[in-house]
N, C-alpha and C positions, 0 to 999 in steps of 0.2 A: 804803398799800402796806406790806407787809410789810422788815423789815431786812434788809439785804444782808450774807452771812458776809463774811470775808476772800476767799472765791473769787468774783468779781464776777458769775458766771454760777450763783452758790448763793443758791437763797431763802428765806429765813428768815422763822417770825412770831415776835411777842414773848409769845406765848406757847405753853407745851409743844406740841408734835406731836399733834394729835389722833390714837388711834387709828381704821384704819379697820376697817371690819365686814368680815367675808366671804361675810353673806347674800347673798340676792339683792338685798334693798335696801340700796344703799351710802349708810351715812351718813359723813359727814366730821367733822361735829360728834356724837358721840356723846349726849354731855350737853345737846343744844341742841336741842330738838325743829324738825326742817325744815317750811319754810312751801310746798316748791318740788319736785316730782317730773321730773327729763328721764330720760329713756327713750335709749339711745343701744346700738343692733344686740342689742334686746331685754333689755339689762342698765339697770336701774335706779338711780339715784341721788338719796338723798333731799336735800337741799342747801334753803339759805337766799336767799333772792332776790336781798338788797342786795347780798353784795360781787359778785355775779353780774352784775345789771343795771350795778352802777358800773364794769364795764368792760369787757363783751360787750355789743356794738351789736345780734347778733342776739337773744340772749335780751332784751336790755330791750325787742326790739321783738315778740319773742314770747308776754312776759307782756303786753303794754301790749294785742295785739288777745285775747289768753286771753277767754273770757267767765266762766268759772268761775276763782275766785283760785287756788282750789287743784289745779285741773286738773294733767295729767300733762302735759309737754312731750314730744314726741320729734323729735330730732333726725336726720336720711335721711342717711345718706354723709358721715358727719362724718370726716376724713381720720385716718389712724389707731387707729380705730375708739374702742372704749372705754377702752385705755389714755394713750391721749393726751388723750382728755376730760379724766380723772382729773387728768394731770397739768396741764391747761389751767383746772380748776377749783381744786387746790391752787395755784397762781397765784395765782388771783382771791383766797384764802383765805389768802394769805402763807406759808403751809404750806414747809417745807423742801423743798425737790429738788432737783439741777444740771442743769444744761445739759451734757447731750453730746454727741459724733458720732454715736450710737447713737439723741437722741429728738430732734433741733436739725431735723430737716427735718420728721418727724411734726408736731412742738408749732409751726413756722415755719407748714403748711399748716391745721394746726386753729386756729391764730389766725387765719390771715385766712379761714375758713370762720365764725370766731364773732364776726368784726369787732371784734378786741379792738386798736384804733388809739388814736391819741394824741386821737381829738375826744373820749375817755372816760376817759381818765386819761393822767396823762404817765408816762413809762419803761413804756406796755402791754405787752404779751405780742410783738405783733410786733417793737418797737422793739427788746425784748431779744434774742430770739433772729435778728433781723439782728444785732446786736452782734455775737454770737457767730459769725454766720457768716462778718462781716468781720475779726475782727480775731484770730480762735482758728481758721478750716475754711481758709479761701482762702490762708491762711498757709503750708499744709504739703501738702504731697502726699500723702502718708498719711492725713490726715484730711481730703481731699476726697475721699481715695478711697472712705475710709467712709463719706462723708456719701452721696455720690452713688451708691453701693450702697445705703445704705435708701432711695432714690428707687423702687425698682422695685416697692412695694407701695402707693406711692401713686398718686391718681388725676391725670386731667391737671394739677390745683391746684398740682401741684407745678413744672410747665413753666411757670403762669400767672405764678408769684411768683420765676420764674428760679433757681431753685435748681441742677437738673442745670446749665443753661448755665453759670453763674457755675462751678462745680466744673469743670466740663469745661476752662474755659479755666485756674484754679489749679493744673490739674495739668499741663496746657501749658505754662504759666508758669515752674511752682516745676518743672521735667524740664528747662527751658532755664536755668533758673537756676544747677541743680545741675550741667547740664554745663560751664557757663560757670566758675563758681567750681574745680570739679576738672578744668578744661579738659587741664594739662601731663600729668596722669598719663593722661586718658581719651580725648582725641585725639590721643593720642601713641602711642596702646595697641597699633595696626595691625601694627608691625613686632615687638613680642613675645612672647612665647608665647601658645598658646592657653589655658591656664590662666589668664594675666595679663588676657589680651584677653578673656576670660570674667566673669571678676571684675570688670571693669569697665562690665559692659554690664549687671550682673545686679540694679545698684540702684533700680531703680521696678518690673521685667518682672514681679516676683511680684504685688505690690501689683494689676495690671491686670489679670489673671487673674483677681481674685474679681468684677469687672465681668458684666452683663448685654451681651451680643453688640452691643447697640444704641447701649446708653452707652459702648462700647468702643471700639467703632465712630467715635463723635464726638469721643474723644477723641483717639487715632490721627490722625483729621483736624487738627485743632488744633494737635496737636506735626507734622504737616505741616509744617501752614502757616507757623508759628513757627520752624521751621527744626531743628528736633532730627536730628539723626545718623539716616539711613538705615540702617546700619547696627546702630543702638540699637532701630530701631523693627522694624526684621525680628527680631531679639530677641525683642522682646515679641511679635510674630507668631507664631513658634516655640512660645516658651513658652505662648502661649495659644491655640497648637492643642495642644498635647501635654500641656495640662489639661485641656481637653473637649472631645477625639476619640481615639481607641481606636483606637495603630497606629501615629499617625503617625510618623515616620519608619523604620520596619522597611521592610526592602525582600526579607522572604522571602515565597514566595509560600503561597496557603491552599488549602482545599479549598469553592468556591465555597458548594457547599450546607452549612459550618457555618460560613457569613459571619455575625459579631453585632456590630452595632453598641456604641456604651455604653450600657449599662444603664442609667445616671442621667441621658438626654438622649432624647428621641423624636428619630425620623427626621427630622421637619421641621427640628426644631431644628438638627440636626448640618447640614442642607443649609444651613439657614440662617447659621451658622457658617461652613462651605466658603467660600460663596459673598463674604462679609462680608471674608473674610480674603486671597481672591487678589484682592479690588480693594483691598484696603489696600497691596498688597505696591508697595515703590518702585521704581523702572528698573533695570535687571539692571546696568547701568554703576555706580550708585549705588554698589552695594554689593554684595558675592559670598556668596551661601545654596548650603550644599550642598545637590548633587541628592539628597542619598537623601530631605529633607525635600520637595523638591518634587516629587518622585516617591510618596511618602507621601501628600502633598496632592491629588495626581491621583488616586491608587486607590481614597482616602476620595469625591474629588468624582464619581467611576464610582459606588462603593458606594450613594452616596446620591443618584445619579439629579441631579445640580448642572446645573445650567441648561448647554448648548452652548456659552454665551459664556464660560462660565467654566474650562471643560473645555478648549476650544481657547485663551485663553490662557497654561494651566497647560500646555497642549501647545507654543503658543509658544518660551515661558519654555525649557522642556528644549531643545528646539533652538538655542536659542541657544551650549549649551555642550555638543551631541550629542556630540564627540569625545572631552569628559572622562568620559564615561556608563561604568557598568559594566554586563556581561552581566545578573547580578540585576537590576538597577533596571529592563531593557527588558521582564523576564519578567513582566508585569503579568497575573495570572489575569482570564481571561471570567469575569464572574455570568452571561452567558447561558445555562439549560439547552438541553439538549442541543445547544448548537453546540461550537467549540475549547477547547482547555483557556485558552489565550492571548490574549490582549486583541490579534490581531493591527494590525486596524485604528484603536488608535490609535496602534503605533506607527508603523505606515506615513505617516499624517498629518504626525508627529513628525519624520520623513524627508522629507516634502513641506516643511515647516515648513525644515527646514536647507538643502536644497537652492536652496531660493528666496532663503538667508540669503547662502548661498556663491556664487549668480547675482550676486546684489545688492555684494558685499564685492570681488568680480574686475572688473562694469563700475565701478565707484566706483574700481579700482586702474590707477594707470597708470604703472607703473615699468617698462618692456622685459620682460616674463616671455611667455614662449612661447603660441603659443596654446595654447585650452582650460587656460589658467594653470595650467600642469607646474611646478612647482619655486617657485612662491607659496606663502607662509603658509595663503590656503584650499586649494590640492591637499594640501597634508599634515595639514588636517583631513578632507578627502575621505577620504585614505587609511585613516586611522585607523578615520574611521566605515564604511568599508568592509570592511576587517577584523571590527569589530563586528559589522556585520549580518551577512555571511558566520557567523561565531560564532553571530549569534540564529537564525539560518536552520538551523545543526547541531542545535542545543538542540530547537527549534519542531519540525523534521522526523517524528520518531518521533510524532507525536500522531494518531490515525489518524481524527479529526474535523478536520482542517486541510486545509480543499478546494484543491485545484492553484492553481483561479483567482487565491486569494489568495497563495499560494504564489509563483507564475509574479510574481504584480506584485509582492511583495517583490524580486523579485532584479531584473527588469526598470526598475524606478526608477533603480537607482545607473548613471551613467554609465560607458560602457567604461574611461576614463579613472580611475576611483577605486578599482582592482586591477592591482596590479602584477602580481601571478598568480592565477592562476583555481583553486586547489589546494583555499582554503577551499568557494568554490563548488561545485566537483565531489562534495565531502567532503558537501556537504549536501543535494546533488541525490540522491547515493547512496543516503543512510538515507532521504531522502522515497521513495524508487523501490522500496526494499527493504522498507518496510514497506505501502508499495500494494500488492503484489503478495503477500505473506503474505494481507494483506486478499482479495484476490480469491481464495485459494487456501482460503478459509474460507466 
């Protein structure tokens, strides 16, 4: 084996750097005529047998059934492809290169695809780069983050030899660790500003961002389970919708027919995304997400056709704090053509959703409050949202695609009880009655 520089993950021979070729046929020995041709996704490499055989289990077992010495090898689905060969055969060759987060999971699955183990030499190619994944990747958060992003071009080989798992839980780990050690400034953070309380939530969220949906996904999981801040992990939720999806949190509304997704994502994806990110989301107790982002979330998860279960608990989620809602956030544009401009029937749901909330909040209360609970905590959300719907009800009116039926059940839901005066009502019955009757005059 070749000498080891000062950097324990750099490989060195003792003697100069071979140059390499940039024909098609790569030699590695220039001056050394090759006894040994492998073929690897049509690119050629002329190479020398022995330091080959002495420590690739599959090659030596490739030349041993060869019938012809000089035959070409070719190697199917080497992981990697041909750059990682390159660097799995400068290996074999003592050749100089490092080990980094950038080729540590490529050259970790092309070892164990060329069976480069310790029955064929000791410190082989796998032995190394596990070194490096225990003691340089799993170490830091940032570099499992890179490692675990060049996972996503490799094939299952790379689930086989634990690489994503391992990463997934380092960055679990080293996100629990960081909170632990900055514990006084970053669980302390809630009661000071939002600037403060930003800054301290913003150190891993970017890093998870450059993740594949899937790896994301796992990871999210993991700092669950480990206990990381609710709070820290809606964070990252945020952030990594509002890296790859278009919109989210705007709450003005478009013009259905020049609806575009992102550019740099197909449709499936972004659902896939959607759907990914409102089951990652933690208990609304947890921790407090402004509505304009979950409103955001819902419009993306209409836009992209998101599964019902996903829709209806994004519709949940808003009911739960209907009475903080503003007028904008309820204006949610239909993609339907030619039905309303308004996405009426989800927000009607969204009101079915509250009302069952505030059924549920008054039997569970039992302090002496009046019936139909007058002058409780829930009657003065009542009111509130009453007031509101009255308000979406002025707004919604004028659309001259906004059939009665649905019309009549919006105002029909809120009980008598949740309007102190009927003024906004009347207000909204008005323009709907005044603009039917223009319509019929046409």
């Amino acid at each position: 084996m070749g000498m080891v520089s000062e950097n324990p993950f750099s490989f060195s021979s003792r003697s100069p750097t071979p140059k390499l070729c940039s024909s098609f046929t790569t030699r590695i020995f220039s001056d050394v005529a090759g006894d040994i041709t492998i073929v690897v996704d049509g690119e050629s490499f002329l190479l020398h047998k022995f330091p080959l055989v002495s420590r690739s289990g599959k090659i030596r077992k490739m030349v041993a059934d060869a019938k012809d010495s000089t035959a070409k090898l070719e190697l199917l689905n080497i992981p990697g492809g041909p750059l990682a060969f390159e660097l799995a055969m400068k290996f074999c060759y003592g050749i100089n290169f490092e080990i980094t987060t950038a080729n540590v999971a490529h050259l970790r699955c092309a070892a164990e695809y060329l069976e480069m183990t310790e029955d064929y030499r000791d410190e082989n190619l796998i032995v190394r780069t596990e070194t490096y994944l225990d003691e340089v990747v799993v170490q830091s958060l940032e570099k499992s983050v890179e490692v675990l992003s060049t996972c996503e071009t490799l094939p299952s080989i790379a689930e086989e030899v634990g690489i994503p798992s391992r990463c997934v839980e380092a960055i679990a780990m080293n996100a629990c660790k960081e909170q632990l050690v900055s514990g006084l400034s970053m669980l302390n953070c809630d009661g000071e500003s939002t600037e403060l309380k930003s800054a301290c939530l913003e150190w891993w969220v970017e890093d998870l961002s450059l993740l594949r949906i899937d790896y994301y996904q796992r990871v999210i999981c993991a700092m669950t389970r480990l206990g990381v801040r609710p709070d820290s992990i809606f964070a990252s939720l945020m952030h990594f919708a509002q890296a790859s999806l278009k919109g989210i949190g705007k709450c003005q509304t478009w013009n259905p027919g020049k609806l575009k997704l992102n550019t740099g994502m197909a449709e499936h994806d972004q659902k896939t995304v959607v759907e990914a990110l409102v089951s990652l989301m933690p208990t609304e107790k947890s921790c407090s997400v402004p509505l304009s982002f979950m409103f955001g979330m819902l419009r993306m998860a209409i836009m992209v056709d998101a599964t019902i279960a996903c829709r209806l608990e994004l519709e949940r989620r808003i009911a739960f704090r209907l009475e903080m809602v503003s007028l904008d956030d309820l204006l949610i544009p239909s993609i339907q053509a030619g039905g309303s401009l308004y996405d009426v029937d989800t927000v009607h749901r969204i009101l079915v959703n509250f009302l069952q909330r505030i059924e549920e909040e008054e039997e569970s209360e039992d302090c002496g409050y009046e019936s139909e609970g007058l002058g409780s905590p829930s009657h003065d959300s009542l009111l509130k949202v009453g007031r509101l719907i009255d308000t979406y009800l002025a707004e919604i009116a004028p659309d001259p695609y906004l059939s009665l039926q649905k019309f009549i059940a919006m105002i029909e839901i809120l009980p008598d009880y949740a309007r102190v005066i009927d003024d906004g009502l009347y207000r909204a019955v008005d323009i709907y009655l005044k603009v039917s009757y223009e319509l019929l005059l046409y």
